[in-house]
C-alpha positions, 0 to 999 in steps of 0.5 A: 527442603527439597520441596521448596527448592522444586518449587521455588524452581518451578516458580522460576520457570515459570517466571521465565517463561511468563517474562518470554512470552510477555516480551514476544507478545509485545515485541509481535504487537510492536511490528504488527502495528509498523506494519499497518502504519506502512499500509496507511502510509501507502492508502494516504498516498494513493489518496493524494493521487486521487485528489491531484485528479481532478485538477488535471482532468479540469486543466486538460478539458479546457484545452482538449475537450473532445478528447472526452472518452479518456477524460471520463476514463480516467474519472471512472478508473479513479473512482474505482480506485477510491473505493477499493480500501484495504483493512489491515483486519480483513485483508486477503491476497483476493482484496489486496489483487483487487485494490493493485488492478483498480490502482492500476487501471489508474495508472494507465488511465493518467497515462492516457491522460498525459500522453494528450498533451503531445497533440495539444502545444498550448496544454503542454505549456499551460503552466497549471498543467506542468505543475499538476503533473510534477505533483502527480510524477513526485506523488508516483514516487511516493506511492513507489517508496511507500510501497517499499516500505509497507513490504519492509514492514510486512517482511519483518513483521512475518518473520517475527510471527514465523520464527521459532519459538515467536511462532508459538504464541503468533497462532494462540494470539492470532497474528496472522501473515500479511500479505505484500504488494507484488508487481501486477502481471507484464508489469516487466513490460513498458506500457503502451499509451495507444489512442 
């Protein structure tokens, strides 16, 4: 009798313990991939940004055509930027500085690029020029609010990996800490649009 009341007690533990370590795994892989969504919610945006650029280079070429050193810098930061994407698998704090410098030089390039319609009227009035940049001022929005919402992510995710006892099985099973988007250095500081 008393061997089969260790036992069917070990059976309970082990139950129990097989049920917690279950609804971890599944509770971790749940807000791994909130996480990853937010991320691709985040690329997508920065992706409309990209495809509103050439609209707004060809509307500003017609009316400022000599200005061709800002046009061609905001085709190259633009195209740096495409090219940067960041993988949920394979990102590190180097990839994700990386991808935020590249968008970054971005933003300062469309900068420039809407700061010429102070010395062109008829550009300032053109009204696929207007409607270009309400998109790409609505789309800095979303980008913003996007990355709210993958940091959000990110914080809940490395709190369920982190916390205890979820941080014994995070290691077994390789989930691993996600990194956030941070502001970029002297972002406290309003850019200068200088020509």
């Amino acid at each position: 009798m008393k061997m089969s009341k260790t036992l069917i007690g070990v059976i309970v533990a082990i139950v129990v313990i097989g049920g917690w370590a279950i609804s971890a795994y599944n509770g971790m892989i749940g807000v791994e991939e909130e996480a990853t969504t937010a991320l691709a919610n985040v690329q997508s945006t920065y992706q409309r940004r990209a495809d509103l650029i050439p609209n707004l280079v060809e509307t500003v070429k017609g009316y400022a055509s000599h200005e061709k050193e800002t046009l061609e810098g905001v085709v190259a930061a633009r195209s740096k930027a495409t090219s940067i994407n960041l993988d949920p698998e394979s990102m590190t704090p180097e990839k994700m500085k990386q991808f935020q410098a590249a968008q970054g030089e971005l933003s300062t390039a469309l900068g420039r690029l809407i700061a010429i319609q102070e010395n062109y009227p008829d550009l300032k009035a053109n009204e696929n020029f207007r409607d270009l940049q309400v998109q790409l001022e609505g789309t800095e929005n979303r980008i913003n609010e996007a990355r709210n919402t993958y940091n959000k992510a990110v914080q809940n995710y490395n709190m369920k990996i982190r916390r205890f006892p979820n941080s014994l099985l995070s290691g077994m099973f390789g989930f691993e800490k996600m990194q956030k988007f941070e502001a970029e250095a002297g972002a406290e500081k309003a850019p200068q649009v200088k020509f």
